[in-house]
N, C-alpha and C positions, 0 to 999 in steps of 0.2 A: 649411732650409739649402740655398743654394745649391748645384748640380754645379759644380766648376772642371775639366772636362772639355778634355784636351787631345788632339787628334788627331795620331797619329801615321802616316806613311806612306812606303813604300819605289815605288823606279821599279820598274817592272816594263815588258819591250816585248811589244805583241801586236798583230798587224796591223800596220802603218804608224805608228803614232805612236808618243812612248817618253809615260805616262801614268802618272801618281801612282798608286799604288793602298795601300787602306788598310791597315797591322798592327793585327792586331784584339786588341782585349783580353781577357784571363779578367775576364768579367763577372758577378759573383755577386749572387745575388739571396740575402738573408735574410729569412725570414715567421716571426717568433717573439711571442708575447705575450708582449709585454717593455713593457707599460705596468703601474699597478700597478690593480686592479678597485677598484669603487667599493663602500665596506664597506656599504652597504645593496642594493645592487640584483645585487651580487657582476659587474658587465661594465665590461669594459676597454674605452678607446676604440681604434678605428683612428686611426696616425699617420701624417704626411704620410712621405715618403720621405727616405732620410737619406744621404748617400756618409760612411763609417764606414772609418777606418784609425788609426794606435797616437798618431799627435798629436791626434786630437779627438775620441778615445774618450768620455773623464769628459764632454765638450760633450753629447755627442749622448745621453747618458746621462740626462743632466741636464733635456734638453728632454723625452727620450722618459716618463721615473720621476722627476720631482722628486719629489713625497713619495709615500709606502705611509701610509695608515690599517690598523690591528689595532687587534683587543680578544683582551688575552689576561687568562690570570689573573693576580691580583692577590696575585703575591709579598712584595711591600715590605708592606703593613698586615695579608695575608693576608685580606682583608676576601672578598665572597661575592661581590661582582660584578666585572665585568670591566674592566678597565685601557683608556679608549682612548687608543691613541699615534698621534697622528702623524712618522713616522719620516722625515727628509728626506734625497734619496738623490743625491748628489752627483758621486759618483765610484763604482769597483769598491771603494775602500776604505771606503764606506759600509756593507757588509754587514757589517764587523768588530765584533768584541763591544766593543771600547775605541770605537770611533767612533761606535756605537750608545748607549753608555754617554754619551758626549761628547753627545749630540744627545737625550736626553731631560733634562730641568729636572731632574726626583728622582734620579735615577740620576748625573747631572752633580755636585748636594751633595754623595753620598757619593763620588763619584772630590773633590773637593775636600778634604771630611772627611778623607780617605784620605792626601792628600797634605800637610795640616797633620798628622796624625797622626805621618808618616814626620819632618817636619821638629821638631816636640818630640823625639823619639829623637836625634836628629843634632844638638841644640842648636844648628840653623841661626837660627832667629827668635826674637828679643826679644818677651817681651810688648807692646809697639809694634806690631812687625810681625804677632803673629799677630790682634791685633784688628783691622789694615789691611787683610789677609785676608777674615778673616771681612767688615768691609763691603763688601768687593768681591763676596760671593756674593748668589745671585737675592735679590730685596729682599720680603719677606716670608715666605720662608724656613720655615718650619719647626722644620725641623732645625736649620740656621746658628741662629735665634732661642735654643734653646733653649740651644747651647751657647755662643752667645754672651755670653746671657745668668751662667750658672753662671761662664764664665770673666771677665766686665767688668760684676759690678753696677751696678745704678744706683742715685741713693741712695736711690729707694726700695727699692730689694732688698735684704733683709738681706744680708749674709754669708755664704756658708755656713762652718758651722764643721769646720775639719779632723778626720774621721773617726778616733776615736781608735782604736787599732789594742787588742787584748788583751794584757797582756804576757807577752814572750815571751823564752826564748833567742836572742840573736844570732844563732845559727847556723840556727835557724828561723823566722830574720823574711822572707824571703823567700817562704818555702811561706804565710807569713801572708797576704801581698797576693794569692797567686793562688788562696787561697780564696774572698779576692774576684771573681776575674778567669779561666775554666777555660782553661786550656793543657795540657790534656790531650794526651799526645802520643800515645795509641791516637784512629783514626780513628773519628769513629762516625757515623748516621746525625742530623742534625739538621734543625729547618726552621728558617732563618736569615727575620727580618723586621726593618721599617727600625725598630721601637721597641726590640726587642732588640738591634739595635745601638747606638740611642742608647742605650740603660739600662747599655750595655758601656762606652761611652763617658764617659757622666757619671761612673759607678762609680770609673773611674780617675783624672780630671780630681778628683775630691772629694775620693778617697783620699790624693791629694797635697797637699790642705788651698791649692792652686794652686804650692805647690812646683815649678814645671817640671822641675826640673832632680833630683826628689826621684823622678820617675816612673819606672818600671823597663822598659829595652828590652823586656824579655818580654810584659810589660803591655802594652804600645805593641804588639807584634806581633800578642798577640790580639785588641786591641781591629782591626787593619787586617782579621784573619783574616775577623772577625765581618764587616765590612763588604764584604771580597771574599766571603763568602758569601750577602750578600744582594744586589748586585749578578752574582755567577753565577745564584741562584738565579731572579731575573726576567726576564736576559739570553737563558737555557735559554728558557724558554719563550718570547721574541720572536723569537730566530734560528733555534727549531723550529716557530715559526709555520706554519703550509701555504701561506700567499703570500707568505713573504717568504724562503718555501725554492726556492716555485716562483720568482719573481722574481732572487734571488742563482744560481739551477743556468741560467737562461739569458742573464742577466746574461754570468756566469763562464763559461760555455760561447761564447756570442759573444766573449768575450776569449781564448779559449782559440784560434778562428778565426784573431782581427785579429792573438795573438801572434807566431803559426807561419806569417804570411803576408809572404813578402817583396813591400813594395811598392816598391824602385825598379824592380821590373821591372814589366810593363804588367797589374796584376792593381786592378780595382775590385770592390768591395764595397758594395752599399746593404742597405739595412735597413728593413722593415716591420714595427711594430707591428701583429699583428691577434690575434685569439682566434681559437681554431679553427671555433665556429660562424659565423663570417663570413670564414670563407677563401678555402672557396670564390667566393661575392659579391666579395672583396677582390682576390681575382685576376685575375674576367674582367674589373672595368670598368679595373682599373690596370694591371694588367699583359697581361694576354693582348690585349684590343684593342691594345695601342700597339704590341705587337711584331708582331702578327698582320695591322696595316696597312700595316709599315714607317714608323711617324713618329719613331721611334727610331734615333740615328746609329750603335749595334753592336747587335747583338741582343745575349741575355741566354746565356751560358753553362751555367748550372746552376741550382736553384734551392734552396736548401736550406730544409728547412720540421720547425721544434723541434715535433713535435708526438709525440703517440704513439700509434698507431689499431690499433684493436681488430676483431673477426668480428665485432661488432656489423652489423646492415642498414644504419642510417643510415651506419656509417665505409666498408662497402663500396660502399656506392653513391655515396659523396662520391667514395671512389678513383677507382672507373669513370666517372664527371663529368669529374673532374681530368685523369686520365689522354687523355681525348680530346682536352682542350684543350692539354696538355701537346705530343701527337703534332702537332697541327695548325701550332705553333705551332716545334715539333721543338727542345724545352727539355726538357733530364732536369730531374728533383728526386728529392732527398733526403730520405727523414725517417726512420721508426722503427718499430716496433711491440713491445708491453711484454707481459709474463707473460700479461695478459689475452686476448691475441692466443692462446694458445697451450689458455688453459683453466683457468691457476694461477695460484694467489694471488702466486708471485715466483719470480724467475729462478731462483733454483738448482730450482728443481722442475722444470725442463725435463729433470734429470739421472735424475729417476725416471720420467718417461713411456714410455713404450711405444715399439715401432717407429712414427716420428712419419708417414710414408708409410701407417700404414693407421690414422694418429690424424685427418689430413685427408682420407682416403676419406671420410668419416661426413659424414652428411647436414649435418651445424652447419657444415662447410667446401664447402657447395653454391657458395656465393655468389664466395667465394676461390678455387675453381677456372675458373669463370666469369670471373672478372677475369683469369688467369692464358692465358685461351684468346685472351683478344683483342689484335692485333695495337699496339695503344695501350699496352697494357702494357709494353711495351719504355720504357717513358720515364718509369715507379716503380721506385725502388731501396726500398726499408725495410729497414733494420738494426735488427741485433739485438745486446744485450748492452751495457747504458751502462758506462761508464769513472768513474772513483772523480775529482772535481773539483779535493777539496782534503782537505788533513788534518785530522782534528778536532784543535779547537783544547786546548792542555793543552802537557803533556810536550814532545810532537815539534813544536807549532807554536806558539810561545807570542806574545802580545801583550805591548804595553807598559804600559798604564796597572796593571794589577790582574792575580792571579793569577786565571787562570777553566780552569774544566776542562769541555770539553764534554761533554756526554750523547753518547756514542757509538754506541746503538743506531739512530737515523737519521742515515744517511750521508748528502752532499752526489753524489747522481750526476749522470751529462753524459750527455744524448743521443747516441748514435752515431754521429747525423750530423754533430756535431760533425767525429769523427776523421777521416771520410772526406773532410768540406770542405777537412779541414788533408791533409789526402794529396793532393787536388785542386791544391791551389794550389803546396806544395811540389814536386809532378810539373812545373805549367808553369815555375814558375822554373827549373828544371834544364835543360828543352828545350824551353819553347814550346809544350807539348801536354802537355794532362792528363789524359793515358790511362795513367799508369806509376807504377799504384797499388795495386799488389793484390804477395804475394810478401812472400820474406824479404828482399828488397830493396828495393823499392820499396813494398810495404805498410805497414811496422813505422811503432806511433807511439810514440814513445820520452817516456822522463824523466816518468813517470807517478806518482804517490802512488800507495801500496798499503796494503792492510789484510790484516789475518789471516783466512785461511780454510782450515778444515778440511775435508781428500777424505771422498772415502766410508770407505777406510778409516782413517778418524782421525787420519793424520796433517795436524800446524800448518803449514802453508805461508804465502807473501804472493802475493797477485795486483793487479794494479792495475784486474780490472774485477767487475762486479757478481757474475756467478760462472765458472766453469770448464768449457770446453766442450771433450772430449774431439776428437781430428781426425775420429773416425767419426760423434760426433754433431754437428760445423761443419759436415759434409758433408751428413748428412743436413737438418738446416737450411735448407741449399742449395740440396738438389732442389726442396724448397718455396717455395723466389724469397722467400725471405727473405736478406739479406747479415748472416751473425755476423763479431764480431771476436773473437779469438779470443787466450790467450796463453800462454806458458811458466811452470811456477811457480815462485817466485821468482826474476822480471825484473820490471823496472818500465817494461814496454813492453808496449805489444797488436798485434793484428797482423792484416790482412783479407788471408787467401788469397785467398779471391774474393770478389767483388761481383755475386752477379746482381741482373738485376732483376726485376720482380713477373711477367715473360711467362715460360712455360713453353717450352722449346726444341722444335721441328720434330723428328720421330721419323726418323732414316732409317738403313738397312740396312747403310751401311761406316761404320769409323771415324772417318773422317778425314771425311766430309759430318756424322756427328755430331759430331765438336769442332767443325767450323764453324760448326751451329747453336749450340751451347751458348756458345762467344764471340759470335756474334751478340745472344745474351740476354744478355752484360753491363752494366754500366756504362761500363766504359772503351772499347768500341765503340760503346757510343749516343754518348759525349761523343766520338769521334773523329767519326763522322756527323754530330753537331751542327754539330762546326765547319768539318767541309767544306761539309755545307748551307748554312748563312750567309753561306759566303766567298762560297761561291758565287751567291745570292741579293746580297750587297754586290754583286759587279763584274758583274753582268748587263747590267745599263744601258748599261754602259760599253762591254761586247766584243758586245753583238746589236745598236745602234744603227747605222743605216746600213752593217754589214755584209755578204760574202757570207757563204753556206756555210763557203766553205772558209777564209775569213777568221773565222769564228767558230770553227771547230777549230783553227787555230792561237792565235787567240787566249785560249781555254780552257785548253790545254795548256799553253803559255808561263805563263801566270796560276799555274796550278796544281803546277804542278813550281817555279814560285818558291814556293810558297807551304806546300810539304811540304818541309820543311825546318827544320834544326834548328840556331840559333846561327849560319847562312848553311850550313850543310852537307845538299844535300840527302839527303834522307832518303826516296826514292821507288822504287821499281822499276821502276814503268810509267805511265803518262798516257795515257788516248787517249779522244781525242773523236770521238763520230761524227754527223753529221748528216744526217738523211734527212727524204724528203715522207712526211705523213703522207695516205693515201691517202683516207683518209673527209675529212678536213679538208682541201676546196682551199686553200693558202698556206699553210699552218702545216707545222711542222718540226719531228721528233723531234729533242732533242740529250741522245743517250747517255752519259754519260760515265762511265769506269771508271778507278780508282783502286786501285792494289797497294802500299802503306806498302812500307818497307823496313824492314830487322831491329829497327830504330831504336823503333819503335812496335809496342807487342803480338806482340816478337816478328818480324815478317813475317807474322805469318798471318792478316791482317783483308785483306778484298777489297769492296769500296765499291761499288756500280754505284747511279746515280741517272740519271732523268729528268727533262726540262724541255720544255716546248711554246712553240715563239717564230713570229712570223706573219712571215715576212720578205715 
């Protein structure tokens, strides 16, 4: 797919001439295994790259996951081996139990069955129409044959003869039929399959000797009941599948992104397909070469990457890879780390661990300290604690075609980095900078699904994320360069006080030089360094070509006081460029440049200084 990339640019004067200069965009990069893997060899391919915003979502969806293969069990016959489906995956609405229903052949019969059932109750269709019906289903059929059959002999087909009933008192002819038919109104446990529904089926259609009109609503209900239970029953198991849970949580999580992103302001989004063991590889030859050469018209913003990495050696040492290339390249990213990271089987167990400061002392977090010491580090964020995606389907989220109740022991959850891309992008649509993310004001992600979750001590609450992180232990979380989200119990909101990232902060002896370090290790100070970096790096050409010295600090400074600013209001305290001989290099020329945000960003309390080397 095409980029329809359109450049935007403001006057800016520097030096002697008044000169375009560019407005740069929040440019987001996406890396999620969002194709479907191949059901024998279990690997995804790499996809070409994709620009992804709310009008050509289902497109690129469509290109990236046309169908998912599964074999799951085989609900409908109950038979011993496994079901292969191929599932075709069109849109976000593809993952739904009714549209899933809609797109397999067997499962399609009974939502048909289903809906000729509802229509004899409502005495909508003539015997005409319901045989019109039935030839309009899949042509060799099954099912349709069989009740096609019973209901439109042929003349070789006998007749069947109307089931003569025992007799009975009037007042208990009713209880007669549904001894044929159980509408038991106590729930119980059953296993629904597609022959006991047809045998639920027939039973009724016979009993009424084809009387339509002779059939009892109630009959009719349980005969639809039986058939919503064997369509839930097959459904549970395709939409619990492992890849088509993995595939629908990053699916619904990239939509979760493209929802909460206002694009008429200058915000793009692409998208990579890759699996995580080809990330790394996926990265340097597409993305790090192109940005790292400049043949790229904006650099890349952020990068956010669905994945979830563990203390394992091979995931440490990918970081410490990543991360270099990340620093060189001066692109945060985004992604994750899950229970396994920590030692436990699932998140709430982070709530009985130990003081977690002398949990990663221990020799098994050698490796994650290590990472944490080097200067590269600043450019990993990993979050912690996914978010609840959607509601299980039932009671509080119902579909259209059939009643279906989800199995609600596995939940639908959403990477973290989700939430934080959606705070990324909601920051710059407010002012142009996407540092003003973290707080009870700028962090909160609102309007969230929640589920019931009990505290320690037993009381029911809702939360909308995976589990419950006291402030003492978000904190602690923290010091270990992991970023949690965090939230209030029943609100349907989460919320990141802070975002570090995976570098440990510089130790020093007053307070105020240690809050400096410690915003230094954030995120919303790497992503304000990014984007001064790049701007800076765009307009270089522009302001050291044929200039002096002193024509190059003006022209830096003019550049850059335009360019800290917010909505046209600058938003700077200070600018100053300084250029000096570098003494070991004859002709070349330090140019210092320092930068003091205004209250506007972090506060006031981020302070910038970069260098650059130019040969005048």
């Amino acid at each position: 797919m095409a980029d329809n990339n359109t450049n935007q640019y403001g006057r800016i004067k520097f030096g002697k001439d008044d000169d375009q200069m560019p407005l740069m965009p929040l440019r987001i990069l996406v890396l999620s295994e969002l194709a479907p893997r191949d059901l024998k060899n279990g690997i995804s391919n790499v996809s070409a790259k994709y620009r992804i915003d709310k009008d050509n979502f289902g497109l690129v969806l469509s290109q990236i996951a046309s169908k998912v293969s599964l074999n799951v069990p085989d609900k409908i016959t109950g038979g011993k081996d496994d079901l292969i489906i191929d599932l075709p995956l069109r849109d976000i609405n593809s993952f739904k139990p009714d549209a899933i229903a809609e797109n397999i052949p067997i499962l399609k019969e009974f939502l048909d069955l289903r809906d000729l059932l509802n229509s004899l109750k409502e005495h909508k269709l003539t015997p005409e129409e319901i045989e019109e019906r039935l030839d309009r289903s899949i042509i060799g059929s099954e099912i349709t044959s069989k009740v096609r059959s019973i209901l439109f002999p042929t003349s070789e087909t006998k007749p069947l003869p109307k089931i003569e009933q025992p007799k009975i008192d009037e007042d208990n002819a009713l209880d007669a039929i549904f001894n044929m038919v159980d509408v038991s109104d106590q729930p119980t446990t059953r296993t629904y399959t597609a022959q006991g529904a047809l045998d639920r089926i027939i039973s009724l259609i016979t009993s009424s000797g084809r009387d339509y009109n002779a059939i009892d609503s109630r009959a009719i209900d349980s005969a639809v009941g039986e058939i919503d239970g064997v369509l839930s029953s097959q459904i549970n198991e395709i939409l619990h599948h492992n890849e088509l849970r993995r595939l629908e949580a990053s699916w619904r999580g990239l939509k979760f992104l493209v929802d909460r992103t206002d694009f008429r302001e200058n915000i793009q989004i692409e998208v990579i397909s890759v699996p995580k063991k080809m990330l790394f590889e996926t990265f340097h030859e597409n993305i790090y070469q192109a940005e790292y050469d400049g043949t790229v018209e904006f650099s890349l913003s952020v990068v956010i990457a669905d994945y979830e990495f563990d203390n394992s050696t091979p995931d440490t040492d990918f970081l410490l890879s990543l991360s270099n290339e990340l620093a060189e390249i001066q692109v945060p990213m985004i992604s994750s780390v899950g229970a396994d990271f920590f030692g436990i089987s699932k998140a709430d167990d982070i709530n009985k661990l130990p003081y977690l400061k002398e949990v990663f002392s221990k020799n098994e977090y050698v490796k994650w300290r290590g990472i944490r010491e080097e200067e590269s580090s600043r450019w990993i964020t990993l979050a912690f604690n996914r978010f609840l995606l959607r509601l299980p389907y039932g009671r509080d989220n119902r579909i259209k075609r059939f009643n279906f109740e989800e199995d609600t022991h596995l939940r639908l959850w959403c990477n973290p980095a989700w939430a934080i891309g959606s705070l990324i992008t909601s920051s710059f649509a407010r002012i142009g900078w996407a540092t003003e993310i973290t707080g009870t004001r700028n962090g909160v992600i609102e309007n969230l699904p929640v589920w019931e979750y009990t505290l320690k001590n037993g009381e029911k609450t809702y939360i909308p994320l995976e589990t419950f992180l006291p402030m003492q232990l978000a904190g602690d979380i923290a010091d270990i360069g992991i970023a949690p989200l965090t939230c209030q119990i029943n609100f349907d909101s989460a919320m990141a006080v802070t975002i570090p990232t995976a570098h440990i902060p510089e130790t020093y002896g007053d307070r105020n030089s240690m809050d400096d370090s410690i915003l230094r290790s954030t995120l919303p100070y790497q992503l304000l360094v990014a984007k001064i970096a790049h701007y800076i790096r765009l307009i270089y050409n522009q302001i050291i070509s044929g200039n002096s010295a002193e024509g190059i600090e003006e022209g830096f400074t003019r550049a850059l006081i335009k360019f800290m600013s917010i909505k046209g209001n600058f938003v700077v305290d200070s600018v100053k460029v300084n250029v000096s001989p570098i003494q070991e290099r004859m002709g070349y020329y330090d140019i210092a440049i320092h930068i003091k945000p205004g209250r506007e960003i972090l506060a006031g309390r981020a302070y910038i200084e970069l260098h650059l080397q130019a040969r005048l």
